[in-house]
N, C-alpha and C positions, 0 to 999 in steps of 0.2 A: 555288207557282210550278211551273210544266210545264216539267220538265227538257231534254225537245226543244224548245219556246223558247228557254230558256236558251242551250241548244249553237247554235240558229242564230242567236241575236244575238251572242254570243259570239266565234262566227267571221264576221260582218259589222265586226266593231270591229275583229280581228285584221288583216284584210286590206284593211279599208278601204272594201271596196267589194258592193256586194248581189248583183251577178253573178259575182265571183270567188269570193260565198261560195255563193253557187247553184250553181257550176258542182265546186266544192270537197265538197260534201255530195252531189250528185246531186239536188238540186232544182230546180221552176223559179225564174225569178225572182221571178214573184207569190206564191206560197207561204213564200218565204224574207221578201220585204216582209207581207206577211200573219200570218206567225211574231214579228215585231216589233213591228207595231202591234198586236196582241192582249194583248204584253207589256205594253206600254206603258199599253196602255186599264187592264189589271189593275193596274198598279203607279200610274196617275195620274198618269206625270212623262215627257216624254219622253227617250228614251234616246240616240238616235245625232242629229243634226245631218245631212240631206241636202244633198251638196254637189256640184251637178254629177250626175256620174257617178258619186260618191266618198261614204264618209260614215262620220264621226269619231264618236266617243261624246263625249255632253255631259258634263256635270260626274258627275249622277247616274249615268249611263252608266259613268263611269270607276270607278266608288263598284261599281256592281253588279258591276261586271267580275271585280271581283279574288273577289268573292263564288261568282259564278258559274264559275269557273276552279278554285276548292275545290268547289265541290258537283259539278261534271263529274270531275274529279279523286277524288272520294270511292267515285259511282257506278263509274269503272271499277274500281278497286282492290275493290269488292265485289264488282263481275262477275269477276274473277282469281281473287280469294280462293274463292269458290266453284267456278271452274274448276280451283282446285287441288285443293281437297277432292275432287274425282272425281278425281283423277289428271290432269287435263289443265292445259296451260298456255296461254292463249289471251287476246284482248285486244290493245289498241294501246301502246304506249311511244312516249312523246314526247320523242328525245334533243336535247339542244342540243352543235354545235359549232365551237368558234372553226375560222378560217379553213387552219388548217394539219391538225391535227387531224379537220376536219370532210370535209378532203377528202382526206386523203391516210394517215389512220388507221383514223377510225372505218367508213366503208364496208365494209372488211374484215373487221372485229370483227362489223360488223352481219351481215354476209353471213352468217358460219360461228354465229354465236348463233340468226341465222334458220334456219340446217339443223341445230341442234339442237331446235327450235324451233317446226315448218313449219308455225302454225296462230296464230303471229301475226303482227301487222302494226307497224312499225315507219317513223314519221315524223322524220326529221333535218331540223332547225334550224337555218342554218350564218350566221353573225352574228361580229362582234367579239368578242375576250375578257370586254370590259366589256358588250356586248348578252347573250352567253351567261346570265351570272352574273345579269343583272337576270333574266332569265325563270327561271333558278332561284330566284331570291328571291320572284319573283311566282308562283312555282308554274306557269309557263304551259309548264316541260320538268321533268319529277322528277331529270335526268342531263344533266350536262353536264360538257365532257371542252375543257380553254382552255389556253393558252397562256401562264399569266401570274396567281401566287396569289389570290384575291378579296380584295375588301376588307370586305365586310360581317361583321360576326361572325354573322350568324344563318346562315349559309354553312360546310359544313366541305367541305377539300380534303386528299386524297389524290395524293402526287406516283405518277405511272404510269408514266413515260419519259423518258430522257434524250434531247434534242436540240442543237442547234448551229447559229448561222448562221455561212454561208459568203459568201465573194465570187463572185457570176459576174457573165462578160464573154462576149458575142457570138463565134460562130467568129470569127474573122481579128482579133481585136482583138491589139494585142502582147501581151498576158499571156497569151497561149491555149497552156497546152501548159507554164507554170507551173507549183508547187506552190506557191507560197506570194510576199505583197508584205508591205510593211507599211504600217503605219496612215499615214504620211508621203505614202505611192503614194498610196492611196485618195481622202487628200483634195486630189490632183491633179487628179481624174477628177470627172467629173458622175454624180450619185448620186442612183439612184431610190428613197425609202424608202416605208413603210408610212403608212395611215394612222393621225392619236390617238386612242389606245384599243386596237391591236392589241398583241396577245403580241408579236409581231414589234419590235415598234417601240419597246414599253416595258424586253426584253430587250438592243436597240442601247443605248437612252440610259443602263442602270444598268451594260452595260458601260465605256461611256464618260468616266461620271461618277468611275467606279475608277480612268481613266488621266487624269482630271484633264482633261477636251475633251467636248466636244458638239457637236449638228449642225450649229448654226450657224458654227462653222471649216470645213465642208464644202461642196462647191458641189452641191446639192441643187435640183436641176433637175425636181422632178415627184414627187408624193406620189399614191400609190394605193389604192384600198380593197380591193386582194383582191392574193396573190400570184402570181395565173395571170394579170391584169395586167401584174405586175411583168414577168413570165419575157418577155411578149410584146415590152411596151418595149425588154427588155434584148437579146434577138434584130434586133430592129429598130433595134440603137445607137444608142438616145437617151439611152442611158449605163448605168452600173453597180449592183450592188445589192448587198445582205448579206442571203439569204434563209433559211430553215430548208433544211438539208443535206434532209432527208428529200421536202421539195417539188421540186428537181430532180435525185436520184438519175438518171432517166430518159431528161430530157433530156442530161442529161451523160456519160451512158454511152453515147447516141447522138450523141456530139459536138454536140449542137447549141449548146448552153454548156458552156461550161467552169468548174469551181469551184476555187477557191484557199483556202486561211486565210491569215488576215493574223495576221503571226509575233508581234507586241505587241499583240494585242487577241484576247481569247478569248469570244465571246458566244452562252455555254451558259446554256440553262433548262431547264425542263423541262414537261412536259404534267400537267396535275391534274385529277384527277375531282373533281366538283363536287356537290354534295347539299344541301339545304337540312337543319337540324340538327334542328330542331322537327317539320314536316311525316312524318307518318310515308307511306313509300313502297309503293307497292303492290308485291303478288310476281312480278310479272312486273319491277317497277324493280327489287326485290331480287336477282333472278336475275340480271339485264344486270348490276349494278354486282360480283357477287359472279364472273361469269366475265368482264370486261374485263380486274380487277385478276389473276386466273388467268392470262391471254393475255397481260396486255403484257409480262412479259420477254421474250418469244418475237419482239415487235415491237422489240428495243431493238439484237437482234442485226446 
């Protein structure tokens, strides 16, 4: 099998669609459909399912995926390996990261590892805790950096950071100008949470479940899939939230929210680096994981 087939069907499955993976690779579209049916002739089966504008891997499709994900995955880690050998470090990393994390840690991390770095390229992944951890498991990110321990055993985590959620409320709300309510206040007020499956949101309920309450004693008016959602609702007083301290440091230091703790509920976790345990990692993923875990004290300050 021709490895650049592989990669552009690969990324048609990924994205779902022929022209976002044409436009993704730097191909045309015919070229990218021509890469596919070539495959397909050679393999005897077909692989994606055209649908629309849109187009899913079939059964066999889903079968070769995880195949083709190792074999592209192998290929780069030999192109690294040998750009170490000469002295250089060079090549793509594929990081996965959950939603708080992915926007408001790793960026930075990435930044300063690319200027030590300045000859490779780096693509971030930014998904739920539980989406992070599957594409570690499927090999489709070597690094992923969530909010909320895995559950797979063939997965091993590294705790990197402590964090915290807080309460914010809108300028002018009466708690503005606060330090602190409690858990009684809160469930007076209309409460924006996360979506199931976020560190966020699985860090609330195991705090909850220690004081004996859960979400449903709250009036929970709107569930969100990302926190820069949350932050917006909660500016626009459609009510309150308990978000990671570290996602509105900014806003709240420009008053735009205000953040409190609530004095009977403390809902701290912490961020984990994520690796699959079997898959061995290319040197370019050895390097990222070997200085994040160097940096992130410096992040906990």
């Amino acid at each position: 099998m021709d490895l650049r087939r592989l990669e552009v069907f690969a990324k048609v499955a990924e994205l779902g669609s022929f022209s976002r993976a044409a436009d993704a690779l730097s191909l045309t579209q015919p070229t990218v459909s021509e890469h596919v049916r070539a495959l397909e002739d050679e393999l005897g089966v077909q692989l994606l399912d055209r649908l629309g504008r849109g187009a899913t891997p079939t059964h066999a499709g889903r079968l070769l995926l995880g195949y083709a994900r190792r074999m592209l995955a192998l290929q780069r880690e030999a192109r690294q390996a040998l750009d170490q050998f000469q002295g250089r470090m060079s090549g793509e990393l594929v990081v996965g990261g959950s939603t708080i994390p992915g926007e408001y840690v790793l960026p930075a991390l990435i930044g300063r590892f690319k200027g030590k770095y300045p000859d490779i390229s780096i693509c971030l992944l930014i998904g739920s805790s539980r989406q992070v951890t599957e594409w570690v498991e499927a090999g489709r990110v070597e690094v992923g950096v969530v909010g909320a321990p895995p559950g797979p055993k063939a997965l091993v985590a590294r705790e990197l950071m402590a964090d915290e959620l807080v309460v914010i409320v809108p300028a002018g709300h009466a708690w503005a100008g606060r330090k602190s309510v409690t858990l009684a206040d809160v469930k007076q007020e209309p409460l924006i949470v996360r979506e199931r499956g976020s560190g966020s949101r699985e860090a609330l309920e195991r705090a909850l479940d220690q004081v004996n309450s859960d979400l449903s004693t709250f009036r929970v008016v709107g569930e969100m899939g990302s926190t820069q959602a949350i932050k917006q609702a909660v500016r626009a007083s459609v009510g309150i939230a308990l978000v990671s301290k570290r996602a509105v440091e900014d806003e709240c230091r420009a008053g735009l929210l205000f953040c409190l703790r609530v004095k009977d509920l403390r809902v701290a976790r912490a961020f984990y680096l994520v690796t699959h345990r079997d898959r061995s990692r290319s040197p370019l993923a050895q390097a990222f994981v070997g200085f994040v875990e160097s940096e992130s004290p410096a992040e906990t300050s």
